[in-house]
Structure formats: structure tokens, C-alpha cells
C-alpha positions as CSV (number, residue, x, y, z in Angstrom):
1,X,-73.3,57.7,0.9
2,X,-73.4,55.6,4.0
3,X,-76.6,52.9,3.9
4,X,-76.5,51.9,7.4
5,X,-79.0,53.1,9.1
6,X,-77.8,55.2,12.2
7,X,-78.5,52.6,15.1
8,X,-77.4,49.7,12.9
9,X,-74.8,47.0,14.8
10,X,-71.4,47.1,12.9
11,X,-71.0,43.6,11.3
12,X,-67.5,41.2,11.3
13,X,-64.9,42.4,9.3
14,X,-64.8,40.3,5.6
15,X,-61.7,39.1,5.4
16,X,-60.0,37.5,2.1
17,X,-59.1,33.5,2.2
18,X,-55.4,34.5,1.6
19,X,-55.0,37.5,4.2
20,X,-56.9,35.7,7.0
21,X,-54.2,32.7,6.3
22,X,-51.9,35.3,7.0
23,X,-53.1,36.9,9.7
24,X,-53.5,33.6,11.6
25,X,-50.1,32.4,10.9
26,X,-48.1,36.1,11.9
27,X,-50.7,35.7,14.8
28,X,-49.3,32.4,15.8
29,X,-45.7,33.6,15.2
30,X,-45.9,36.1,17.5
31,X,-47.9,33.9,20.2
32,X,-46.3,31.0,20.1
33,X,-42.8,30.8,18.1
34,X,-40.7,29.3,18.6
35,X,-42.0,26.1,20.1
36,X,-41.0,22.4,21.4
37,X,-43.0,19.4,21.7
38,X,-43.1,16.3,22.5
39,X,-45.3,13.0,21.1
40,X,-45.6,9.9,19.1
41,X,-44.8,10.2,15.0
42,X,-47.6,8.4,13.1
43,X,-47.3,8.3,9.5
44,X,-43.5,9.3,8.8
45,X,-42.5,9.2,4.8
46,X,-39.5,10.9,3.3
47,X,-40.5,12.2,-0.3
48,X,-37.6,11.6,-2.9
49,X,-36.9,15.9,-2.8
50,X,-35.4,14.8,0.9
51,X,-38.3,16.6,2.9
52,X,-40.1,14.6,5.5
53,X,-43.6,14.7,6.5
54,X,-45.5,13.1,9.7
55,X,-48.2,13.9,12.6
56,X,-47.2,14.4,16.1
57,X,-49.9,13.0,17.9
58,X,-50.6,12.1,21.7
59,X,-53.7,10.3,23.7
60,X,-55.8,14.4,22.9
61,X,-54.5,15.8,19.9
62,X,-52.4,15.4,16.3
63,X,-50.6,18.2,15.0
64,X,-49.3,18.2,11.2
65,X,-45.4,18.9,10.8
66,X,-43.0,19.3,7.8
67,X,-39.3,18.6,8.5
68,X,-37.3,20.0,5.6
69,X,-34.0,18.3,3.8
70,X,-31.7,20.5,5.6
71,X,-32.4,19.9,9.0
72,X,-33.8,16.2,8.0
73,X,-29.9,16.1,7.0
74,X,-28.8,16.2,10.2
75,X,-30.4,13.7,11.9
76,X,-28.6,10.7,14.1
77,X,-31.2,8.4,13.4
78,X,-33.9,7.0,11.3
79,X,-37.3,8.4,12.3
80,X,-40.2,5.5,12.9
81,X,-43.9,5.6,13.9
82,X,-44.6,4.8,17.0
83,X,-41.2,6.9,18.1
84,X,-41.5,9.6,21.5
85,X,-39.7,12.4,20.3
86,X,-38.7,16.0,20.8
87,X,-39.1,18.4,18.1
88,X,-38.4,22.1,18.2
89,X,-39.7,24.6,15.6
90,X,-42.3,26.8,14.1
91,X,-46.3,26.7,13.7
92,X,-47.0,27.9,10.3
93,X,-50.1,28.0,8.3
94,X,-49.8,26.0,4.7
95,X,-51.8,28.7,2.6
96,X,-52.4,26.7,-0.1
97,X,-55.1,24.4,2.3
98,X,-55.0,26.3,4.9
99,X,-53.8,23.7,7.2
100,X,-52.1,24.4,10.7
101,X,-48.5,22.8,10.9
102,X,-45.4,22.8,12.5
103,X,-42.1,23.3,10.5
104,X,-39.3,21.1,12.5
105,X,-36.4,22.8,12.5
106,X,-34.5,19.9,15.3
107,X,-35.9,16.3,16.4
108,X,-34.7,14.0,18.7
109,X,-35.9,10.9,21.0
110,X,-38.0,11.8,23.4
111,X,-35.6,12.3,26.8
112,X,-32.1,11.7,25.2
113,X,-31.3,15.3,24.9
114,X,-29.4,16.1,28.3
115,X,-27.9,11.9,27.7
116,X,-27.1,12.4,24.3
117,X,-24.5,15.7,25.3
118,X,-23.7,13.7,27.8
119,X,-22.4,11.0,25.6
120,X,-21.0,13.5,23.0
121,X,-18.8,15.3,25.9
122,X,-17.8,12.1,27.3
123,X,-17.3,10.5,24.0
124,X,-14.8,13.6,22.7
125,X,-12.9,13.2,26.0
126,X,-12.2,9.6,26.0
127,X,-11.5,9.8,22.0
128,X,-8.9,12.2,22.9
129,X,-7.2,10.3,25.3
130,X,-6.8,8.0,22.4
131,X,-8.9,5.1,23.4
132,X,-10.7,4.8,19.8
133,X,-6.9,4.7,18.1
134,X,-7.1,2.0,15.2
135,X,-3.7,1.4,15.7
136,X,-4.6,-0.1,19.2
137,X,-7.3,-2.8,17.8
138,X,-6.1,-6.0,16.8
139,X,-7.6,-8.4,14.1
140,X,-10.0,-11.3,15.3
141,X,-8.1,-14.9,15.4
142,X,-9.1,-16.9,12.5
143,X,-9.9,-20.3,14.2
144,X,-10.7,-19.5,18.2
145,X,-10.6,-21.9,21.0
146,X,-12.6,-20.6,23.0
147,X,-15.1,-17.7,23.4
148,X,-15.8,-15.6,26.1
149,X,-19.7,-14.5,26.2
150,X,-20.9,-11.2,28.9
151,X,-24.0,-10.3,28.6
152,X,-27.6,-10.8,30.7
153,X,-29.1,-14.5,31.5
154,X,-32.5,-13.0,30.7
155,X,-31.4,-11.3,27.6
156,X,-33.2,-12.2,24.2
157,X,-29.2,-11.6,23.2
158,X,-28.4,-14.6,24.4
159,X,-30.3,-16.9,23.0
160,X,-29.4,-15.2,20.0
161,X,-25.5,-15.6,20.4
162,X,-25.6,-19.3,21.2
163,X,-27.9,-20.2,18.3
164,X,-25.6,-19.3,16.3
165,X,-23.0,-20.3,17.7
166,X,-24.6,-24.1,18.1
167,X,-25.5,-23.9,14.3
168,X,-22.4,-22.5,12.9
169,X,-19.7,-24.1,15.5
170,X,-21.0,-26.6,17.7
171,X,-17.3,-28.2,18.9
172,X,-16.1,-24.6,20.1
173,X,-16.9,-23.9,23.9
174,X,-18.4,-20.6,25.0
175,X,-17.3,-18.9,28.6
176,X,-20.5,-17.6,30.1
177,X,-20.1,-14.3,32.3
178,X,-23.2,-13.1,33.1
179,X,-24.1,-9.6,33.9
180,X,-26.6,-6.8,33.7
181,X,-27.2,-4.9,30.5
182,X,-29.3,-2.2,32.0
183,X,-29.7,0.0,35.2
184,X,-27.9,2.0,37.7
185,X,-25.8,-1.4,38.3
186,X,-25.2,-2.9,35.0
187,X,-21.7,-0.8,34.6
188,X,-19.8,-2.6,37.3
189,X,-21.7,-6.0,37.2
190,X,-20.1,-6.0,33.2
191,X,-16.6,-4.8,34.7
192,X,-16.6,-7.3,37.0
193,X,-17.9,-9.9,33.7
194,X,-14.8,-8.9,31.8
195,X,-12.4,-8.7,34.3
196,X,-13.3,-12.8,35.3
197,X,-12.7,-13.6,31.5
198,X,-9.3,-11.9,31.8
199,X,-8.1,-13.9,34.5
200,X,-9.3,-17.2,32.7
201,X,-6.3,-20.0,32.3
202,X,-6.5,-20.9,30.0
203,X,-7.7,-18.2,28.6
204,X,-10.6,-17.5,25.8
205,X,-9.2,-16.2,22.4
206,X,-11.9,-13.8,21.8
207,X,-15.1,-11.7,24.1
208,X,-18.8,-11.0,22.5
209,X,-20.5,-7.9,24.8
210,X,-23.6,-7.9,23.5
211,X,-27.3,-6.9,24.5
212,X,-30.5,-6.4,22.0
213,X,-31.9,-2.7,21.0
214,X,-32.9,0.0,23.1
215,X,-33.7,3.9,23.5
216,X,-30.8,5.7,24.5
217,X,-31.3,5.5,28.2
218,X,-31.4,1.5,28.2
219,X,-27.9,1.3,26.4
220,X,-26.5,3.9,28.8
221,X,-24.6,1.1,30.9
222,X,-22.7,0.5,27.8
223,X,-21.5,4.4,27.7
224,X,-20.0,4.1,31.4
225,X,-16.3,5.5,31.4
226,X,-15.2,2.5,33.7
227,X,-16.4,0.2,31.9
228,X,-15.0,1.6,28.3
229,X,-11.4,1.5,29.8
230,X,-11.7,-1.9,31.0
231,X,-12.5,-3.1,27.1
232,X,-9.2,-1.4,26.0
233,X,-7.4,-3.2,28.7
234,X,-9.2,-6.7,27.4
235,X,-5.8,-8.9,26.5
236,X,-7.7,-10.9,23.7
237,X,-9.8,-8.7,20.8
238,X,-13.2,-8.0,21.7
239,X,-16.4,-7.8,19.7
240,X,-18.8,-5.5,21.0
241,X,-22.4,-5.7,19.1
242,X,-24.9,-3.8,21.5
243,X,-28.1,-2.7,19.8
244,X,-29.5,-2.1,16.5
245,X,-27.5,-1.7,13.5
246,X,-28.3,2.3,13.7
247,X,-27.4,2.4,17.8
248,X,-24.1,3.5,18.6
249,X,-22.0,3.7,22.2
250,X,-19.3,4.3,23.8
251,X,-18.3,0.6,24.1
252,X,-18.8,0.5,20.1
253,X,-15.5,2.7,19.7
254,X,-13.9,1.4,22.4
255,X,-13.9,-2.2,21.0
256,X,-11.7,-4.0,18.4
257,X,-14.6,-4.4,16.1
258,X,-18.3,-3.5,16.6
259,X,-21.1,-5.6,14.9
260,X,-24.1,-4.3,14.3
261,X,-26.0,-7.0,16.6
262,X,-25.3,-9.6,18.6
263,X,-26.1,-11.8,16.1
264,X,-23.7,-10.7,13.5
265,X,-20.9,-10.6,17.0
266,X,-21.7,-14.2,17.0
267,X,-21.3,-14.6,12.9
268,X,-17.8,-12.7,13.1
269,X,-15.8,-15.5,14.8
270,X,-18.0,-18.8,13.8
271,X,-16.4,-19.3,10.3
272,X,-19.8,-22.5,9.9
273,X,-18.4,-25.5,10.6
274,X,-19.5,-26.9,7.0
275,X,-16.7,-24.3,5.3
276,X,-13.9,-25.4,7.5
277,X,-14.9,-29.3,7.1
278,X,-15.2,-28.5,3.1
279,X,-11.5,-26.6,3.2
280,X,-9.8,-29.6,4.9
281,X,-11.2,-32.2,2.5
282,X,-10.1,-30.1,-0.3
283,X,-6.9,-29.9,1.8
284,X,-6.6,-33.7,1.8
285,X,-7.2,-34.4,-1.3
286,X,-4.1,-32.0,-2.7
287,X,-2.0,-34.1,0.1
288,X,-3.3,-37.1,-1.1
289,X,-2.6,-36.2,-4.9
290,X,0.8,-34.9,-4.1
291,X,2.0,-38.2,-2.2
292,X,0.7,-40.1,-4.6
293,X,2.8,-38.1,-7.3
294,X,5.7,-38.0,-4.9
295,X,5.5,-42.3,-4.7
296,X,5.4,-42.8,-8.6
297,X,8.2,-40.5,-9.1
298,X,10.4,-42.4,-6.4
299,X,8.7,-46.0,-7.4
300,X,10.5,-44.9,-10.9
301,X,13.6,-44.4,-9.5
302,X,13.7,-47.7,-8.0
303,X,13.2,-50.0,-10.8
304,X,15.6,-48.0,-12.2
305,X,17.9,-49.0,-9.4
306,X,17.0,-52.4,-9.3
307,X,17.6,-52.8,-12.9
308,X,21.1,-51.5,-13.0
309,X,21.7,-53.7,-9.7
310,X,19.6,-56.7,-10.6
311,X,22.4,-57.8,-13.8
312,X,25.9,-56.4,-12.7
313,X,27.5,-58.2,-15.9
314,X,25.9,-56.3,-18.0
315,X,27.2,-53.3,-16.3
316,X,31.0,-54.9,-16.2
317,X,31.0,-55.5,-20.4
318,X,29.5,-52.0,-20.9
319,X,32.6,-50.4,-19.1
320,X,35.4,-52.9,-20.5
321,X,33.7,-52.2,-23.9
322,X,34.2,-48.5,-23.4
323,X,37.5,-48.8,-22.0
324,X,38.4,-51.1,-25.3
325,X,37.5,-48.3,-27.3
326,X,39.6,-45.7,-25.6
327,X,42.6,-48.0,-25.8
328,X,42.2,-48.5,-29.2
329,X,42.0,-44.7,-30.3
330,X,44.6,-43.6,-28.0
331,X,47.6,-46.4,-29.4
332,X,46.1,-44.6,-33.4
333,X,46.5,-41.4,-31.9
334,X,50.5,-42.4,-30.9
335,X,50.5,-43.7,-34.1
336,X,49.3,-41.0,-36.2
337,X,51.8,-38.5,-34.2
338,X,54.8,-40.9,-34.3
339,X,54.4,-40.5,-38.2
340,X,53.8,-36.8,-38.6
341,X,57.4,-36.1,-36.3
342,X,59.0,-38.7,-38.6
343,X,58.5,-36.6,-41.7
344,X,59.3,-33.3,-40.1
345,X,63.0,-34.1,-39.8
346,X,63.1,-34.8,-43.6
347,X,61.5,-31.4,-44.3
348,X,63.6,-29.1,-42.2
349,X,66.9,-30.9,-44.5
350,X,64.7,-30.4,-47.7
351,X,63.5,-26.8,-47.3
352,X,66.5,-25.5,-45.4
353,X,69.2,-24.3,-48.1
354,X,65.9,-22.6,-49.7
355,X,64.9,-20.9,-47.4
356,X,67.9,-19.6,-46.3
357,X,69.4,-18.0,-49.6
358,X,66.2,-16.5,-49.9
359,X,66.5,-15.3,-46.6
360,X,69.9,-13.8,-47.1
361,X,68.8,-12.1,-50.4
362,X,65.7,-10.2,-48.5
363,X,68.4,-9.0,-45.6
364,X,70.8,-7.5,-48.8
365,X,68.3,-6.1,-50.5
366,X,66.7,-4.0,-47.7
367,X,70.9,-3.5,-46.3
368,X,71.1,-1.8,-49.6
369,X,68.2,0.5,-49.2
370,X,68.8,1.6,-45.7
371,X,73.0,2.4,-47.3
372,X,71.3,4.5,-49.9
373,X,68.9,6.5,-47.5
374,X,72.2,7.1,-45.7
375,X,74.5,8.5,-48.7
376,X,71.5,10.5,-49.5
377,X,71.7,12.2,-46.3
378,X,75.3,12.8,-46.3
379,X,76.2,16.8,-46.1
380,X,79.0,16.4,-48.0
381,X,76.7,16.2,-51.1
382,X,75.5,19.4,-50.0
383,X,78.9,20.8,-50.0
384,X,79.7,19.9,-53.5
385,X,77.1,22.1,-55.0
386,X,78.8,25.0,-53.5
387,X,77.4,25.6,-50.3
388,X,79.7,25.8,-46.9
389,X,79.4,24.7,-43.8
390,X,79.8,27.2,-40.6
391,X,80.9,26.3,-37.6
392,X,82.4,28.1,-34.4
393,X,85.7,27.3,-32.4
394,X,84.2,25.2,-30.3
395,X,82.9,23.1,-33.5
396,X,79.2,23.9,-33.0
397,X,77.0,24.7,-36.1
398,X,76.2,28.7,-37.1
399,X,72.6,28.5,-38.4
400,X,71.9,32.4,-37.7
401,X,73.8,36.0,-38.4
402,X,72.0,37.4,-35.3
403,X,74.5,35.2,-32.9
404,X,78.1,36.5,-34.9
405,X,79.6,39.9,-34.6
406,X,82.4,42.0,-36.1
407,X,85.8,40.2,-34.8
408,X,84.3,36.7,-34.4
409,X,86.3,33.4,-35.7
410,X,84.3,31.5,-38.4
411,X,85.6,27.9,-40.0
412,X,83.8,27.1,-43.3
413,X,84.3,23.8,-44.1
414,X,83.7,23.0,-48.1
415,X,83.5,20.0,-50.4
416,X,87.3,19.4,-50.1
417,X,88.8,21.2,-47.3
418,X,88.1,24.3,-44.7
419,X,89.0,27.2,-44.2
420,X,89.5,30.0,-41.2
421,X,87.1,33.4,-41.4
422,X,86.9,36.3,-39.6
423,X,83.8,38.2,-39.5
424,X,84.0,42.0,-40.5
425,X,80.3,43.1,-40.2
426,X,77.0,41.3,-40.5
427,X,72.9,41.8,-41.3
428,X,69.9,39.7,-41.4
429,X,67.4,39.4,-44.7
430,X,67.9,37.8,-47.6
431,X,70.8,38.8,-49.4
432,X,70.7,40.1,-53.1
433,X,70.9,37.5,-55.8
434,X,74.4,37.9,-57.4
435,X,74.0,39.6,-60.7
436,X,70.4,41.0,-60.2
């Protein structure tokens, strides 16, 4: 049943909380997405699940924004309030308050986007013409001579780099080339700097190029391509520390070493004075110890000396006792060895009739042996137990029937005398035991 009455003015739609939220954010999606802007962040804070939140705000407006931890991830920097910035992304509704903000998907300082590709293209190129190699950069000298300063007279840098300097090495002297640090000049004004500290004689042992913090487009002389070749051609190392500790050029790469600010450029070469003075006391004292040792050692070795030349005498009766002794048991030694030949003689005639007999016995006795050994090898004894002895004409032995045949003349030769065979017929094998 329809209660309205017929003329009645339709009211508003009743929305729920929820689909409204919903219908305003796919309303802004499809009206607005996705978007860029540019202001100031206020309020920046990075919760510990890595998402950031802040406002973007400007002179007539703030605007909520959420920046997640992937895309927070791939930020150069380290966002700070009171930073211009660029952020691109999506308005969004947050349901749960119903709050209007903008999901950053990319942020950037304000303006550095068409400088920073800029700096990445040119930055790729000179890296792969090898003018970032390692291998090229050379460690900083230990104690310099002389340092060679370029940077601006008016720069806060300055004053920062020799206050150190004064406090930490007073006695070294710094080179001064001044130049400009920023503006459509300050490339070839800090050319020009270098090159004069390359043609110093004598010349500085190491360069600071340094300037104080910036945005992106005030550090851009130090990104010049000229100027980044003519700090690879520097004949000393160079210490480039333009910046905050988070800003990066090309100049940075290009150097031997870059310091996070020109401060800590300054630090990097001043070993303080105090250290130094400390090592060489320490130094002199191990000297000092060690000639001192050195002059006890050899003061020993002279009273030593003197003492053996100071009473000669004494020197004289130790050698004539020494020699007193030799003499003494060499004529006991010709002594003792005259005696033992004397007896030796008297020996030999003692032992001698002795020891021949018994020699002669030993040589009969084994004569004897070796005779008997030979009769018991004698064939004849052979013979006499009725075996014979075959031989052929030509008085070789016969030790096998296989070399005789019917007609062939044998000589037997017995225990007492021989005798001449013929052969009528032969065999091999044993023969027949007589009798069996």
C-alpha cells in the first residue's frame, strides 16, 4: 500500500553509513584517479609495520595521505615536515572514519623529477665509462702537507672546514680556491678551482670539495659532466663531502672518498694533532729505552775489555800455565806408548809357536774333510757295486736310450777295466727286475 499522498514531494534517498562511504569513494575513483599533488608534509611518522602517515597541506587546504611499506620502500630519501613534495596516487575514503585520503603510491621533492632522470641518465653514462671504478681511487696520505680547499668564500662550509682544521691540525697549511657552489656558473668557476690546485708547485697532497646541504637543484653544479671528469683527472686523492649525509652527486662517485659533510671531509685527513704528539712521545720513549739497553750492553763489554787489558800478566801466566800442562801430558802420553810397543815384541816371541801349531792343526783338519767329501764323490765307487759307465766314441757320457740305435759303438767302463759294445736294439721304460 503506498502512504504518500498523491501530490507528495519525493524525499532524499536514505542511504547506509557503509554504502554512502562507498559510493563517495568509487565516485572519487572515477572523477579523480589517479592524481598528483604537490605541498608541504606536516606531521610525517613511520609506524613500526613500515606504513607511513602525514598531511599534505598548502597556504588553503590539508589533505590526509597514507603511504604504504612497499612504495615507502622505495624511497631515495628520508621524508621531513616542512618538505615540498610531489606525490602521485589515489583518493580513497577510509570507511572505518569515513575520512577522505590519499593513498601515495610515488613521492618525491617538489621539482627534482625531470633533474633527478636527469642525474640518473647521466649518472649510468659516466659510470659506464668507468669513471666510478674502485680500482681508480687511491687511499688518502696518512700525514699531508698540504691541503687544497674549493669551495665558496660565503659558504657556511667553510667556516666549517677550517675550524676543524685549526682545532685538529693547526701547523698544516690549507690552499684556498675559491669558487661558486651554486648557479648556472658554479660548474666552470669549480673547474677552473681544481685545475689551479693541479698546477700548484709544490703541490698539495690532498683536495676537500665541499659545500653544505641543499634540494636537488642547489647541488646540481656538483652533477656537471665537466666538472666530474676533471675530479678523475685530480693527480692527488680528493675528498668530496657536498651535502647532507643522505644527499648524493655525481661528484660523490667520482671522487676517491666521499664524506658525508664537509665537516667529516675536514676530519678525514686531520689525524688531531694531540694523537700524533701522543704517538711520538710514546715513540721516544721506546728509542730512549732501547739506547739505553743498547749502552749497558756495550758499557759491559768494556769493562770486560779493560779488565783483560788493564793486567796483561795475568793473561801471560794463565797461557804458560796451560801450555805447562799440555807439555806435561803429552811427554806421559810418549811415555805410556813407548812402554806398550816395548812389551809387544816380547809377546809376538811368546805366543808365536802356539799359535801356529794350532794353526796348522785347524788347516789339517778341515784338508781332511774337504779329501773325504772328494773320495765320496768318486764314480769309481759307483762302479764297484756293479753299475757301468757308458760312454760314446767320442768319450762323451750316454745318459739316455732315446739317443742310441741298432749298430751304434758303446764302451762300458767297469770297476776294473772297459769294455767295447755294440748296440743290437733298444727301448725306453723301466726294465724288468731280474728274477720277478
Amino acid at each position: 500500500m503506498n502512504l504518500r499522498e498523491p501530490n507528495a514531494t519525493p524525499g532524499p534517498r536514505i542511504w547506509a553509513v557503509g554504502a554512502l562511504c562507498r559510493a563517495v569513494a568509487d565516485a572519487l575513483d572515477a572523477r579523480f584517479n589517479p592524481v598528483a599533488v604537490r605541498g608541504e608534509i606536516s606531521g610525517f611518522s613511520r609506524a613500526s609495520s613500515g606504513h607511513c602517515y602525514f598531511a599534505l597541506k598548502d597556504q588553503s587546504g590539508q589533505l590526509r595521505c597514507a603511504m604504504f611499506r612497499r612504495a615507502a620502500g622505495l624511497l631515495d630519501f628520508s621524508p621531513r615536515d616542512g618538505d615540498q613534495v610531489e606525490v602521485r596516487g589515489r583518493l580513497a575514503v577510509y570507511e572505518p572514519r569515513g575520512d577522505l585520503q590519499l593513498v601515495v603510491e610515488s613521492l618525491q621533492r617538489a621539482g627534482q623529477g625531470a633533474l633527478f632522470e636527469q642525474f640518473l641518465q647521466r649518472k649510468a653514462r659516466l659510470e659506464a665509462e668507468g669513471l666510478f671504478d674502485a680500482g681508480r681511487k687511491r687511499a688518502l696520505p696518512t700525514m699531508p702537507r698540504a691541503v687544497g680547499l674549493v669551495t665558496s668564500l660565503g659558504a657556511a662550509a667553510l667556516h666549517d672546514v677550517v675550524t676543524a682544521l685549526r682545532r685538529r691540525v693547526p701547523h698544516i697549511p690549507v690552499v684556498l680556491a675559491p669558487a661558486a657552489v651554486q648557479g648556472a656558473g658554479a660548474p666552470a668557476e669549480l673547474v677552473r678551482a681544481l685545475q689551479s690546485l693541479y698546477a700548484l708547485e709544490p703541490a698539495v697532497d690532498v683536495i676537500l670539495l665541499v659545500r653544505g646541504g641543499g634540494s636537488i637543484e642547489d647541488l646540481w653544479a656538483f652533477n656537471d659532466e665537466t666538472l666530474a671528469r676533471t675530479i678523475v683527472q685530480s693527480p692527488v686523492p680528493l675528498i668530496c663531502g657536498v651535502g647532507h649525509e643522505t644527499d648524493f652527486t655525481i661528484a660523490d662517485f667520482c671522487a676517491d672518498l666521499r664524506a658525508p659533510t664537509p665537516t667529516a671531509a675536514a676530519e678525514l685527513v686531520s689525524a688531531p694533532q694531540a694523537m700524533w704528539l701522543g704517538a711520538l712521545d710514546l715513540l721516544g720513549e721506546r728509542l730512549s729505552d732501547a739506547v739505553g739497553t743498547r749502552l749497558d750492553v756495550l758499557g759491559q763489554r768494556l769493562d770486560q775489555a779493560a779488565a783483560r787489558l788493564g793486567r796483561p800478566s795475568t793473561l801471560v801466566a794463565r797461557q804458560q800455565l796451560q801450555l805447562a800442562h799440555h807439555s806435561q801430558r803429552l811427554r806421559y802420553a810418549l811415555l805410556s806408548r813407548t812402554e806398550r810397543l816395548a812389551h809387544v815384541p816380547r809377546a809376538i816371541s811368546a805366543d808365536f809357536p802356539l799359535k801356529l801349531e794350532r794353526a796348522l792343526a785347524q788347516r789339517r783338519e778341515r784338508l781332511e774333510r774337504v779329501a773325504l767329501r772328494l773320495r765320496l764323490l768318486d764314480p769309481a765307487l759307483v762302479l764297484q757295486r756293479g753299475y757301468a759307465w757308458l760312454t760314446g766314441p767320442d768319450g762323451r757320457a750316454i745318459v739316455s736310450a732315446k739317443k742310441l740305435k741298432a749298430g751304434d759303438a758303446v764302451v762300458a767302463r767297469l770297476a776294473d777295466g772297459s769294455v767295447d759294445l755294440t748296440v743290437r736294439s733298444g727301448e725306453t721304460g723301466p726294465r724288468p727286475t731280474p728274477g720277478a
